[in-house]
MARPA-192122 format. One record per residue (C-alpha): residue in one letter; x negated, y, z negated. Coordinates in steps of 0.25 Angstrom, whole numbers, plus 2048, in hexadecimal, padded with zeros to 3 digits. Each point is the difference from the previous one (the first is absolute). Layout:
% MARPA-192122
+---+-----+-----+-----+
| r |   X |   Y |   Z |
+---+-----+-----+-----+
| a |   X |   Y |   Z |
...
+---+-----+-----+-----+
***
This chain:
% MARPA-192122
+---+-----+-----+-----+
| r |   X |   Y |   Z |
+---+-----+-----+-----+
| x | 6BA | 786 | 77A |
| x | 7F4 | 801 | 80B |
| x | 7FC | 80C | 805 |
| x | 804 | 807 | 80D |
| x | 7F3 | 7FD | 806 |
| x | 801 | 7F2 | 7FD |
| x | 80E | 800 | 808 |
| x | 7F9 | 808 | 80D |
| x | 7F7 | 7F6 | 7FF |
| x | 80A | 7F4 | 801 |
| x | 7FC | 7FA | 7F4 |
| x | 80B | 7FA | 7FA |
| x | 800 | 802 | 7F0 |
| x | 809 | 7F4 | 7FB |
| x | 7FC | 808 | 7F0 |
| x | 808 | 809 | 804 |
| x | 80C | 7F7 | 800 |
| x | 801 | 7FC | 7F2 |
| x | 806 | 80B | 7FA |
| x | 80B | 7FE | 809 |
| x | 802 | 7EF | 7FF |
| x | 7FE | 802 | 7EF |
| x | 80B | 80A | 803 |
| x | 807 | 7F6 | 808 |
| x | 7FE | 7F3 | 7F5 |
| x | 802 | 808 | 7F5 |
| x | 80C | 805 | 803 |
| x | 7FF | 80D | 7FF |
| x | 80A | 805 | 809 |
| x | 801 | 805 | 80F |
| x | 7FD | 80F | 7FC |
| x | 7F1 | 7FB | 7F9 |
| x | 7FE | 7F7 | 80C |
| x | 802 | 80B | 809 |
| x | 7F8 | 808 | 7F8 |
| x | 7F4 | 7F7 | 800 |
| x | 803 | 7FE | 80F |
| x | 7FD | 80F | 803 |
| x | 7F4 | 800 | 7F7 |
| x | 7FA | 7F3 | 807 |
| x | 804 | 806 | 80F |
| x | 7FC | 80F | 7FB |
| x | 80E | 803 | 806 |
| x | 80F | 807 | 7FD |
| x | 809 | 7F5 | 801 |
| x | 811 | 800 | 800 |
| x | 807 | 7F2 | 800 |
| x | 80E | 800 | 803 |
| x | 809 | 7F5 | 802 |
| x | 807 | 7FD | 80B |
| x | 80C | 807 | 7FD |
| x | 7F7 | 80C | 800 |
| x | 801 | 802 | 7F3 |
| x | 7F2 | 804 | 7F8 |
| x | 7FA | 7F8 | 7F6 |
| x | 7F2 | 803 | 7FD |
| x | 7F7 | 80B | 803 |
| x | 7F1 | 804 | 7FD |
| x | 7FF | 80D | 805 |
| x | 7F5 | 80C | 7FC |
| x | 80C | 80A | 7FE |
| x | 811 | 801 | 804 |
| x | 7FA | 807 | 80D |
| x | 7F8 | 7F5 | 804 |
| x | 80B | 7F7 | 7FD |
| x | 80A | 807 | 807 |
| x | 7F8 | 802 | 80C |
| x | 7FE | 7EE | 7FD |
| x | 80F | 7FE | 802 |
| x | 802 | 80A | 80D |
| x | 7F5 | 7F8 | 808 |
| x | 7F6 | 80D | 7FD |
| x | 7F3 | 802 | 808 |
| x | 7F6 | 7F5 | 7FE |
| x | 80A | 7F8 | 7FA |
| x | 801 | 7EF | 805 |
| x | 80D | 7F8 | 7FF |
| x | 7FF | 7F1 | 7FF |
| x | 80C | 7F5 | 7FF |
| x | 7FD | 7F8 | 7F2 |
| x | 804 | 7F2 | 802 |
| x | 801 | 7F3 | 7F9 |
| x | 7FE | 7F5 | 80A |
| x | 80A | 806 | 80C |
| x | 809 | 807 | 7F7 |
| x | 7FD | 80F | 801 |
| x | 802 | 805 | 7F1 |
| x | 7FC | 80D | 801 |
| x | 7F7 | 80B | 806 |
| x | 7F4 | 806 | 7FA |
| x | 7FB | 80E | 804 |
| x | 7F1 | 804 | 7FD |
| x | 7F8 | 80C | 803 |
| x | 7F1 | 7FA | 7FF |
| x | 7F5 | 80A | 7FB |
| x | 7F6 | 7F9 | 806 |
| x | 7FE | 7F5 | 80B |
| x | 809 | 7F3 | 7FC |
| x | 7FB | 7F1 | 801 |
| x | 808 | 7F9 | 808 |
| x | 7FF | 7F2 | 7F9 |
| x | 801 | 809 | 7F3 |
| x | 80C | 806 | 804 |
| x | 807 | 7F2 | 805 |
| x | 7FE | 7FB | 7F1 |
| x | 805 | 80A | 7FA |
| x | 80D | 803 | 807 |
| x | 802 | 7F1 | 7FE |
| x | 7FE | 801 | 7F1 |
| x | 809 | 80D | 7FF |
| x | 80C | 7F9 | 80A |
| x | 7FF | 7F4 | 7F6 |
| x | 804 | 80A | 7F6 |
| x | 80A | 806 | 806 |
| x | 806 | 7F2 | 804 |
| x | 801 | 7FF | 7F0 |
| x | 806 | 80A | 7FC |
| x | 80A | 802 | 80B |
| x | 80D | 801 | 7F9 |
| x | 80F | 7FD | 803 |
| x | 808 | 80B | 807 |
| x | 801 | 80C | 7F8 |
| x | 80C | 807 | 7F8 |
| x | 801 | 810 | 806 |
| x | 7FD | 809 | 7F6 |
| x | 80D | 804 | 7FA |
| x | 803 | 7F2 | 7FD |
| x | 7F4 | 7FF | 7F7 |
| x | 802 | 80D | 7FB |
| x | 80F | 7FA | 7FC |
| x | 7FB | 7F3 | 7FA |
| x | 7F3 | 808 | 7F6 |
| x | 80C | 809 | 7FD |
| x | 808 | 7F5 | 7FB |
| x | 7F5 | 7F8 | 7FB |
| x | 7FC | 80C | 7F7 |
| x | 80D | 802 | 7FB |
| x | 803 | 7F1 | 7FB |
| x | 80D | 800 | 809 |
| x | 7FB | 7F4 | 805 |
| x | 807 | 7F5 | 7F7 |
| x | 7F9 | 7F3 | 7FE |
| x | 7F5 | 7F8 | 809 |
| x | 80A | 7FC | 80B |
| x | 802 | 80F | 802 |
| x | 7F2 | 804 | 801 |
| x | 7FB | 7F6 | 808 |
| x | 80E | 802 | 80A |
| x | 7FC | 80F | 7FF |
| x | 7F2 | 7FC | 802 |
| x | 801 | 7F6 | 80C |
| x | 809 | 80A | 806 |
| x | 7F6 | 809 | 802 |
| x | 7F6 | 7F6 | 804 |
| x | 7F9 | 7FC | 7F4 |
| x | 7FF | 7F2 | 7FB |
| x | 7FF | 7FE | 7F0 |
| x | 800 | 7F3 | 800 |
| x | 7F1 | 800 | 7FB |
| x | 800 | 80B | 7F7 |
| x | 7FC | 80D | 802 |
| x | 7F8 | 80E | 7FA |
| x | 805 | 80C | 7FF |
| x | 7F6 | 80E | 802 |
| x | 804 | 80E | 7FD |
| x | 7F7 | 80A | 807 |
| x | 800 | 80E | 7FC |
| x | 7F9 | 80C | 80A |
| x | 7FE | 80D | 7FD |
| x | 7FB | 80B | 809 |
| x | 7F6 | 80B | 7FA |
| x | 7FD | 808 | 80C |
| x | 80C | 807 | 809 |
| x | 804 | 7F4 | 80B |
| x | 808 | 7FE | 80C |
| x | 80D | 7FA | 802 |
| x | 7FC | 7F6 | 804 |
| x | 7F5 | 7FA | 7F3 |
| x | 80E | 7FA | 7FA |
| x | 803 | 7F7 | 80E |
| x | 7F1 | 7FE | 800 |
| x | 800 | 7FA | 7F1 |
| x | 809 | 7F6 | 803 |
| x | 7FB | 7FB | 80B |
| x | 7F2 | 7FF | 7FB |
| x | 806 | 7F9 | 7F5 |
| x | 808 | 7F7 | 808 |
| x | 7F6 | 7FB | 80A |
| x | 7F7 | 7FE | 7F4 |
| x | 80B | 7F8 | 7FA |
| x | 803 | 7F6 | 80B |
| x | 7F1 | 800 | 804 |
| x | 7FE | 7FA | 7F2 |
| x | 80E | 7F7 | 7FD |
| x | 808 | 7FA | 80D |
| x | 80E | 806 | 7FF |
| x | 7FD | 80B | 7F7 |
| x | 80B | 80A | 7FF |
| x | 7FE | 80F | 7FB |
| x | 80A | 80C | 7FE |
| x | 7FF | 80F | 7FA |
| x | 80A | 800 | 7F3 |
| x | 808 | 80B | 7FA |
| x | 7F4 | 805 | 7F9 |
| x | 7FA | 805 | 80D |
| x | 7FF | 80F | 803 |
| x | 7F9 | 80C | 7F8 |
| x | 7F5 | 7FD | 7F9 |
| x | 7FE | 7F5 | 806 |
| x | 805 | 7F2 | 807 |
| x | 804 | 7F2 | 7FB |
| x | 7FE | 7F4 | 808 |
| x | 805 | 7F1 | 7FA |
| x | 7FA | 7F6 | 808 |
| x | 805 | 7F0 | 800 |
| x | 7F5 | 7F6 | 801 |
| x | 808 | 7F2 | 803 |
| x | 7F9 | 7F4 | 7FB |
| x | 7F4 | 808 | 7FA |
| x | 7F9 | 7FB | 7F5 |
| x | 7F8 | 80A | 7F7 |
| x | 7F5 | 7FD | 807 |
| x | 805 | 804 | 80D |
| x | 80A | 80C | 7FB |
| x | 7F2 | 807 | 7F9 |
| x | 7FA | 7FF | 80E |
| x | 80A | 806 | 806 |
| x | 801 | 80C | 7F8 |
| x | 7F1 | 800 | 801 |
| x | 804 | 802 | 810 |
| x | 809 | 80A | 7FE |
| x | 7F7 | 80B | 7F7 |
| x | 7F5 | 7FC | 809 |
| x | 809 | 804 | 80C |
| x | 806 | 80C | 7F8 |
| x | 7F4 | 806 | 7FC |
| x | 7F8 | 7FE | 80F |
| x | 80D | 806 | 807 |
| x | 806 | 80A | 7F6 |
| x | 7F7 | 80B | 7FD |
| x | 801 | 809 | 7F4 |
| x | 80B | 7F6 | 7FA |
| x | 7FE | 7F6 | 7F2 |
| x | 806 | 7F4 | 803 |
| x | 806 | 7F6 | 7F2 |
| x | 805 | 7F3 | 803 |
| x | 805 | 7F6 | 7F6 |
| x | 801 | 7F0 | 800 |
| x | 80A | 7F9 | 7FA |
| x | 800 | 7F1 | 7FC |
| x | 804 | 7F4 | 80A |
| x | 80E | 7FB | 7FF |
| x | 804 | 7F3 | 804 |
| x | 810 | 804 | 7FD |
| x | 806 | 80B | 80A |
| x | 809 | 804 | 7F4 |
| x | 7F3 | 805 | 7F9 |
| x | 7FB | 809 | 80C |
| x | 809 | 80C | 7F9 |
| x | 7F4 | 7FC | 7F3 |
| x | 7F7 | 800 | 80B |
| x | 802 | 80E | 805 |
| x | 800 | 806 | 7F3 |
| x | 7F3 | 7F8 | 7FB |
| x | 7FB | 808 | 80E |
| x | 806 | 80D | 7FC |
| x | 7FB | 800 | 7F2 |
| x | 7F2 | 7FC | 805 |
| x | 800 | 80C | 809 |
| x | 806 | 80A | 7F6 |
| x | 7F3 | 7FD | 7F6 |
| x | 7F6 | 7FF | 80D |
| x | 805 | 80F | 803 |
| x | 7F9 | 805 | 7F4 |
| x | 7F2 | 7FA | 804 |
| x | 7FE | 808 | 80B |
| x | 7F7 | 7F7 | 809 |
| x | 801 | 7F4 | 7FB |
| x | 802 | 7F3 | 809 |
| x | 80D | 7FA | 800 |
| x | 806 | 7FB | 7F3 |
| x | 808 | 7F3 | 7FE |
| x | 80B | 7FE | 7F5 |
| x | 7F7 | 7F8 | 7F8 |
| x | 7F7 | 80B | 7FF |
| x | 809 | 809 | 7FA |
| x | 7FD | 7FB | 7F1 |
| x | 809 | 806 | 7F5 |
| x | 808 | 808 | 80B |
| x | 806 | 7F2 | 803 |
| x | 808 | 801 | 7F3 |
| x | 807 | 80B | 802 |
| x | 805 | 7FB | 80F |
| x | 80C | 7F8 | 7FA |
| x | 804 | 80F | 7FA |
| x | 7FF | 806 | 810 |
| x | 808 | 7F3 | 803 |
| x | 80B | 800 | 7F5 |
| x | 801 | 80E | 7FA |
| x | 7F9 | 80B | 809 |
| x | 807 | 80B | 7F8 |
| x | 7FA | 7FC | 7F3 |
| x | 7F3 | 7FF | 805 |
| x | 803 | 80E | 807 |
| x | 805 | 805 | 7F0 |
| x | 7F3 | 7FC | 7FB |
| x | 7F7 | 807 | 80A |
| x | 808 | 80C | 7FE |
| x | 7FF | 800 | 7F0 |
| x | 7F0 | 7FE | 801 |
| x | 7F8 | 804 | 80B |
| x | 80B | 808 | 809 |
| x | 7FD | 80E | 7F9 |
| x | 7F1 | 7FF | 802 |
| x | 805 | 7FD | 810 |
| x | 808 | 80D | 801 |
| x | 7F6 | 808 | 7F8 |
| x | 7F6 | 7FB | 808 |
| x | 806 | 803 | 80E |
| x | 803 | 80F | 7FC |
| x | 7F5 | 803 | 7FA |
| x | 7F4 | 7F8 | 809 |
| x | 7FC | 7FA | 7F2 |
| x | 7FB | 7F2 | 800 |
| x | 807 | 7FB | 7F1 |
| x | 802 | 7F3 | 807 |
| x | 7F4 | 7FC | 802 |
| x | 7F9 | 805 | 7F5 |
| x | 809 | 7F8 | 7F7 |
| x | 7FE | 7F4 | 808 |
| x | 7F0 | 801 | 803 |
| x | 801 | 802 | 7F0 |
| x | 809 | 7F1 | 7FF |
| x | 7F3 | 7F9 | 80B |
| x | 7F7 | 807 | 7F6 |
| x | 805 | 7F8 | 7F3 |
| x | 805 | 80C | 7FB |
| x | 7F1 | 807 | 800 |
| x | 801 | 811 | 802 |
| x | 7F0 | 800 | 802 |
| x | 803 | 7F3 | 80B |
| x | 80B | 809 | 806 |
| x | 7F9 | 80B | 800 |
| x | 7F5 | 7F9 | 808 |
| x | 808 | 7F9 | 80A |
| x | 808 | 80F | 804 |
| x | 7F3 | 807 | 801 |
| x | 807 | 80A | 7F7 |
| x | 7FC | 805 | 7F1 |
| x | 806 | 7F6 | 7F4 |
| x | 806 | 80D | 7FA |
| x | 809 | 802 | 80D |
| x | 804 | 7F1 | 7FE |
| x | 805 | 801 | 7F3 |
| x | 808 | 80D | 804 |
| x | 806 | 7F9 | 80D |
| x | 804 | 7F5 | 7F4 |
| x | 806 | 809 | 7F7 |
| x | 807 | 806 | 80B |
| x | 804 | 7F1 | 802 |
| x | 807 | 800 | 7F4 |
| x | 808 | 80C | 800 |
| x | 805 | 7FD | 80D |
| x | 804 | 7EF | 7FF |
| x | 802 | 7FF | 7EF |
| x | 7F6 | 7F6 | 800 |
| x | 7F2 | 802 | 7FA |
| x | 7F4 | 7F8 | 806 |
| x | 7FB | 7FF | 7F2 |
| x | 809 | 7F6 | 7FB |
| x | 800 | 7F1 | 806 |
| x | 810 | 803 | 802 |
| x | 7FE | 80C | 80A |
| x | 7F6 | 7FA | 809 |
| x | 806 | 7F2 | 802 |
| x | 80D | 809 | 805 |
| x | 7F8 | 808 | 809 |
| x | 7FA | 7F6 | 805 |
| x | 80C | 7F8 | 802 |
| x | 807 | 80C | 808 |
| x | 7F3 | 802 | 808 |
| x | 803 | 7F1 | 804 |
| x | 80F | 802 | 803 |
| x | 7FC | 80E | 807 |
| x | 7F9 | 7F6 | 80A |
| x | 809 | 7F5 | 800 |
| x | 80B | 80A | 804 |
| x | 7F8 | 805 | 80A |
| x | 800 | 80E | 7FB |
| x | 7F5 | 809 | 807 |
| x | 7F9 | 80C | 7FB |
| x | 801 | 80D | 806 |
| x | 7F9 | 80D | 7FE |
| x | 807 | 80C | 7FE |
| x | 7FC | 80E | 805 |
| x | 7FF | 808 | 7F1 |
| x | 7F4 | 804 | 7F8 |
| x | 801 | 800 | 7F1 |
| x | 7FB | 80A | 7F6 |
| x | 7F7 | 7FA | 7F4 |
| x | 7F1 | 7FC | 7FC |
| x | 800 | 7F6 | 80C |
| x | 80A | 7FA | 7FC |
| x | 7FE | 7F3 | 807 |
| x | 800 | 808 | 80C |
| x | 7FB | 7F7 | 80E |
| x | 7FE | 806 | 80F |
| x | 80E | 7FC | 806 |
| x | 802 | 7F7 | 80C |
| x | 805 | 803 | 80B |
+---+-----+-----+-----+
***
C-alpha cells in the first residue's frame, strides 16, 4: 500500500494494487476484494448493489460502517459500472488524499466483482426460513422435490451444491440487534463469495446462541471452504465478543443428497464447537466422528441412550458442582491414558487427576483403567459432540480434597 505522502504527492503506487487484482484472480470473493481495496486506498469502503442491498464492507468498526451506509461526514459515493451498466455503488471515507488514477482501477476491478456475483432475484426471508426448515427436516421427498423447493426459492441445483452450518455465540451482554446483524454479515459474505447464495437462521437459533445454514449452489470444495473462510472472517471483524464455528459439508451433485449434505454440515459444526477458535471445519475433517453420523441420521435416540449410559452423569455432576470431570477424562484419553501427561497439560497435581478419575468411576460405571471403560468414554465424548450437546457450568461448590474442583464459567 503506498503511503499517504506518496498519494499527496500524486504518485501513483500501482504495488498497491496487487493485493486487490491477486484477490480478484484468485477468486477469493467480493468481501476479500474489498477488503484489499480498502488496504490499497487506505479507506472504509461499503458496496451495495443496485437494489441497495449491502454486499461487502471493510470498515474499522460497526460505527464506522454505519456512518458508511447513511452517507456520514467525509464519506464519497461513486456508481460502479461494467462498461454502461451501472452495477452498484461504492462508498468510501479516504484516511488520506486518494489518487485519482488509483481510484478509477480499483472501482473497476471491484465493479468487475460485483458484476460476477450478482445474483437472480432473491426469495424473502420467510421463504427460505420455510425451505432450510424443510430441508432439515427431510420432508422433502426425492430430487425433483428438492430442486422444485429449491428453484422456488431461487436457487439452481443443477450443478451441485454445499452446504455450511455456522454457529455464533455471544460472550458479552449484546443489543437486539447482533442476531439481525449475524445474518446479514453472513449473508453478504455468502453471496460475495458464491452467486446465488441463499442463507437462513434454523430452529436452533436463540439462547445460547444462533444457527445459520447457508446453501452454496454449484460450489465445489474449493469454493464452499472459501466461503466459510469469508464468513468467520466477516463474523469475527463485525461481531465482537462472539466465537463463531462453521462447518462444510461435501459437494453433491444429486439435490436428493443435499439432506446428507446438511447433516455432513451440521456434524462438522457440532465437533468445530468443541475447538474454541479453530478455523472452519469440513466433513472430511471430522475423522472418526464421521462414523457415528449414519447413528444421527438413522437412530438419534440410540445414540442419545449411549450418551446418557457413559459420559451424561459426569455432564450433570459437572454443571452442579463447577467440576471439570469431562475434561479431565478426555485430556486423560489425548494423553494415551498417561496421569503424569494429564497432569501436565491441566496444570494441576497428578494426585488430583487421579481423584477426578475415581470420581470418574463412581459417577459413569466405567473405569479408565480398563481398555473397555475408555473406548465407551470415548465413544460417548464423540456422540456428546455429534449430538450437539453443550456443556454448562452450574453455580454449586463441592466439599472435598479439591475434588476436581475448577474456577466456573460464567
Amino acid at each position: 500500500m503506498g503511503s499517504a505522502a506518496q498519494r499527496a504527492a500524486g504518485q501513483v503506487d500501482l504495488g498497491s494494487l496487487d493485493a486487490v487484482t491477486a484477490a480478484v484472480e484468485s477468486g477469493a470473493g467480493l468481501p476479500e476484494v474489498v477488503r484489499a481495496a480498502a488496504r490499497a486506498l487506505d479507506a472504509s469502503i461499503a458496496v451495495s448493489d443496485r437494489g441497495g442491498s449491502v454486499l461487502a464492507v471493510a470498515a474499522r468498526s460497526s460505527a464506522d460502517e454505519a456512518s458508511l451506509l447513511a452517507d456520514g461526514e467525509g464519506v464519497e459515493v461513486l456508481e460502479l459500472r461494467v462498461g454502461d451498466q451501472p452495477v452498484g455503488i461504492l462508498r468510501l471515507r479516504p484516511r488520506a488524499p486518494l489518487d485519482a488514477v488509483v481510484l478509477r482501477l480499483v472501482c473497476t476491478l471491484v465493479a468487475s466483482e460485483v458484476e460476477r456475483v450478482r445474483a437472480p432475484a432473491r426469495a424473502s426471508a420467510e421463504a427460505a426460513e420455510a425451505f432450510f426448515a424443510d430441508l432439515l427436516s427431510g420432508s422433502l421427498a426425492g430430487a425433483d422435490g428438492v430442486a422444485a423447493a429449491a428453484e422456488g426459492v431461487g436457487v439452481d441445483l443443477a450443478e451441485g451444491a454445499s452446504v455450511l452450518v455456522v454457529r455464533v455465540h455471544a460472550h458479552v451482554a449484546g443489543d437486539d440487534g447482533s442476531r439481525a446483524r449475524a445474518l446479514s454479515l453472513v449473508d453478504r459474505a455468502a453471496r460475495g463469495s458464491v452467486t446465488g447464495a441463499l442463507c437462513a437462521p434454523t430452529a436452533r437459533s436463540g439462547p445460547p446462541g444462533d444457527e445459520i445454514v447457508v446453501l452454496l449452489p454449484a460450489a465445489a470444495e474449493t469454493a464452499a471452504a472459501r466461503a466459510a473462510d469469508s464468513i468467520q472472517a466477516e463474523l469475527l471483524g463485525g461481531l465482537a465478543g462472539h466465537s463463531v464455528a462453521v462447518g462444510i459439508s461435501r459437494p453433491c451433485t444429486d439435490p436428493a443428497e443435499l439432506a446428507r449434505a446438511a447433516a455432513e454440515a451440521t456434524l462438522a459444526v457440532n465437533v468445530a464447537e468443541g475447538e474454541p477458535d479453530r478455523p472452519p471445519l469440513a466433513f472430511e475433517q471430522t475423522g472418526a466422528y464421521r462414523l457415528l453420523l449414519p447413528a444421527m441420521a438413522d437412530d438419534p435416540e440410540e445414540l442419545q441412550r449411549f450418551y446418557e449410559e457413559t459420559v451424561q452423569p459426569l455432564v450433570a455432576y459437572d454443571e452442579q458442582y463447577e467440576t471439570d470431570l469431562l475434561t479431565t477424562v478426555q485430556t486423560f484419553l489425548e494423553a494415551d491414558g498417561n496421569v503424569a501427561g494429564t497432569a501436565q497439560r491441566l496444570f494441576t497435581h497428578r494426585h488430583t487427576v487421579r481423584y477426578r478419575l475415581e470420581r470418574v468411576k463412581e459417577l459413569s460405571g466405567l473405569d479408565v483403567g480398563s481398555s473397555d471403560g475408555r473406548e465407551k468414554l470415548s465413544l460417548g465424548l464423540k456422540a456428546m459432540r455429534v449430538l450437539g450437546i453443550a456443556r454448562r457450568g452450574g453455580p454449586a461448590t463441592e466439599a472435598g480434597t479439591g475434588a476436581g474442583r475448577v474456577p466456573g464459567r460464567g
